[in-house]
DOTORZA-724112 format. One record per residue (C-alpha): residue number from 1; y, x, z; chain; residue in three letters. Coordinates in steps of 0.1 Angstrom, whole numbers. Layout:
BEGIN
+-----+-------+-------+-------+---+-----+
|   k |     y |     x |     z | c |   r |
+-----+-------+-------+-------+---+-----+
| NUM |     Y |     X |     Z | A | Ala |
...
+-----+-------+-------+-------+---+-----+
END
This chain:
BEGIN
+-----+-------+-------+-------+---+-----+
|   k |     y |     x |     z | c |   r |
+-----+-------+-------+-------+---+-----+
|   1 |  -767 |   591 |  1616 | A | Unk |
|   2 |  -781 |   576 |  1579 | A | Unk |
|   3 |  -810 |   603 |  1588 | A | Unk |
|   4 |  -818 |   588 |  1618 | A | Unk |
|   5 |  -816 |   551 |  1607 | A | Unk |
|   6 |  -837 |   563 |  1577 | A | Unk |
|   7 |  -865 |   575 |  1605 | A | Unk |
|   8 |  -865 |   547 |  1624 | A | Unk |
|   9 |  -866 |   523 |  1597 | A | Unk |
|  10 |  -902 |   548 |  1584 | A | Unk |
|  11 |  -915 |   548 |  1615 | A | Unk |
|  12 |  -909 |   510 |  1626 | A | Unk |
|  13 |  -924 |   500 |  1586 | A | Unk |
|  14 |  -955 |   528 |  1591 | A | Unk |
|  15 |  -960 |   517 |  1631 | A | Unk |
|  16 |  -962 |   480 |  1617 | A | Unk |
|  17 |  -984 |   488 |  1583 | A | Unk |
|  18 | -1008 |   509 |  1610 | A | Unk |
|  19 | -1013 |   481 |  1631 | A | Unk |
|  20 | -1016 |   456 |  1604 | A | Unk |
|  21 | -1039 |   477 |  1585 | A | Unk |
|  22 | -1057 |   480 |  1619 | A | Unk |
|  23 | -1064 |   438 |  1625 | A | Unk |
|  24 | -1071 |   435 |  1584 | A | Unk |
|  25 | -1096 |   464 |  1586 | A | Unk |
|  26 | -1114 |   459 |  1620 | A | Unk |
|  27 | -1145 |   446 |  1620 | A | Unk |
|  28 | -1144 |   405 |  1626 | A | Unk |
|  29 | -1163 |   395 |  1653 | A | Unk |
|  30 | -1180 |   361 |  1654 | A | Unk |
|  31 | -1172 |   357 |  1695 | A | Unk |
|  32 | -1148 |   336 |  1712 | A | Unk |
|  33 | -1153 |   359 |  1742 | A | Unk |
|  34 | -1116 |   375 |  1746 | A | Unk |
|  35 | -1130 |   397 |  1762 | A | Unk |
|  36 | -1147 |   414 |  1734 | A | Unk |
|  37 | -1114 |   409 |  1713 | A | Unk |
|  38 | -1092 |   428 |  1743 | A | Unk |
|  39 | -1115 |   460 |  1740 | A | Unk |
|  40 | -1112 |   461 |  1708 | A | Unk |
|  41 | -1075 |   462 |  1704 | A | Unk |
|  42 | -1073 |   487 |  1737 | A | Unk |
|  43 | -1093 |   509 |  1722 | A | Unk |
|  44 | -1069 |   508 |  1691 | A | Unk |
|  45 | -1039 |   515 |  1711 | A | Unk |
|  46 | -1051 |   543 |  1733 | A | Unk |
|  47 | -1057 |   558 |  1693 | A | Unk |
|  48 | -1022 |   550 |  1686 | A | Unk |
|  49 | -1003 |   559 |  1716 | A | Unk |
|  50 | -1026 |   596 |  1715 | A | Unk |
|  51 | -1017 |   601 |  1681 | A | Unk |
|  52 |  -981 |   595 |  1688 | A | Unk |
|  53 |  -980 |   621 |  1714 | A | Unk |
|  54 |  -998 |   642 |  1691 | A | Unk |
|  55 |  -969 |   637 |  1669 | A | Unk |
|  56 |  -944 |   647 |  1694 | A | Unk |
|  57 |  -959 |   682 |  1695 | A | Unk |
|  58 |  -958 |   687 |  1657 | A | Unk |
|  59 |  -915 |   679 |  1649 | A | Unk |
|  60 |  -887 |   701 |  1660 | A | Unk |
|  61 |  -865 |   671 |  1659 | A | Unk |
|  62 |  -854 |   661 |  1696 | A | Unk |
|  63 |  -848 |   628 |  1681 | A | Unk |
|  64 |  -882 |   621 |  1664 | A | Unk |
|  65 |  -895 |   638 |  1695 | A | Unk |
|  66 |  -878 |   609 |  1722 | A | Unk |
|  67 |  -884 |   582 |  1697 | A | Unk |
|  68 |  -930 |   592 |  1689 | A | Unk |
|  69 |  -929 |   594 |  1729 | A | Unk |
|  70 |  -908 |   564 |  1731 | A | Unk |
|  71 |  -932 |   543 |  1714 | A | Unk |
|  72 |  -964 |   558 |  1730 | A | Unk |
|  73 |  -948 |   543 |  1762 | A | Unk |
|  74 |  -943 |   509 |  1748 | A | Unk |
|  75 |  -981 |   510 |  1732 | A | Unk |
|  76 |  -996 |   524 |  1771 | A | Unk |
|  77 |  -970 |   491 |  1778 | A | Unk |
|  78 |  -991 |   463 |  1756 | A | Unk |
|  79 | -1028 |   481 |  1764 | A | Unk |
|  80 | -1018 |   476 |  1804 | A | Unk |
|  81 | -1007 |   438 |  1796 | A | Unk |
|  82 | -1046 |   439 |  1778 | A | Unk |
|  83 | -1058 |   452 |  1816 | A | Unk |
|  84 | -1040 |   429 |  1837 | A | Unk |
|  85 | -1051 |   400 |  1815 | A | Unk |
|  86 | -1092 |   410 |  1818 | A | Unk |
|  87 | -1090 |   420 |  1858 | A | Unk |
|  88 | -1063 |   388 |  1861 | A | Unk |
|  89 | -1037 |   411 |  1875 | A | Unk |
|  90 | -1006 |   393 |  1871 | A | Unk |
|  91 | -1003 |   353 |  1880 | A | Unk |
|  92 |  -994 |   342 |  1844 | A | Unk |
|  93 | -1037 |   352 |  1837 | A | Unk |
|  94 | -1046 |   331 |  1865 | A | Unk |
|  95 | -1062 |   297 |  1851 | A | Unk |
|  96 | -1043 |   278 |  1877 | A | Unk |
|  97 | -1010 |   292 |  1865 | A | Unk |
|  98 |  -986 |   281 |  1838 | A | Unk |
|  99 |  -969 |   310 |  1825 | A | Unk |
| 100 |  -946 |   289 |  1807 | A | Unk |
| 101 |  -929 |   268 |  1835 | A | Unk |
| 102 |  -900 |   280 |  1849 | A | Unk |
+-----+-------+-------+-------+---+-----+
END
């Protein structure tokens, strides 16, 4: 159990430090277009969420194994939230929508 807490706690700390890194290290752009911003960082997790499943291939652990694909799915989760903000998907993107009223 100390094992697996000790994993987690790694990979939460190196998935963090990764993205971090990421933002810090990417180039800065000069626009205010979001647009520009939102490909960036898609293009960042689709890296992240490949390597992950990469990953999943490379450990015998069944646990590792759930939690590398585990987080690959939550990644492919924020880079669809990225899509639905550009093509205005979901009615919290629309301009005439609040998404903080109740």
């Amino acid at each position: 159990m100390i094992y697996l807490l000790k994993i987690k706690t790694i990979l939460a700390k190196s998935l963090f430090n990764y993205l971090y890194l990421k933002i810090i290290i990417m180039e800065k752009s000069s626009s205010s277009n979001p647009l520009e911003h939102t490909t960036n960082i898609k293009e960042e997790f689709a890296k992240l969420s490949s390597h992950l499943r990469e990953d999943v291939e490379k450990v015998d652990d069944p646990q590792a194994k759930a939690m590398f694909e585990v987080s690959a799915e939550v990644i492919d989760g924020l880079e669809k939230a990225f899509n639905d903000y550009e093509h205005k998907n979901e009615s919290a993107w629309s301009k005439n929508e609040n998404p903080f009223k109740g």
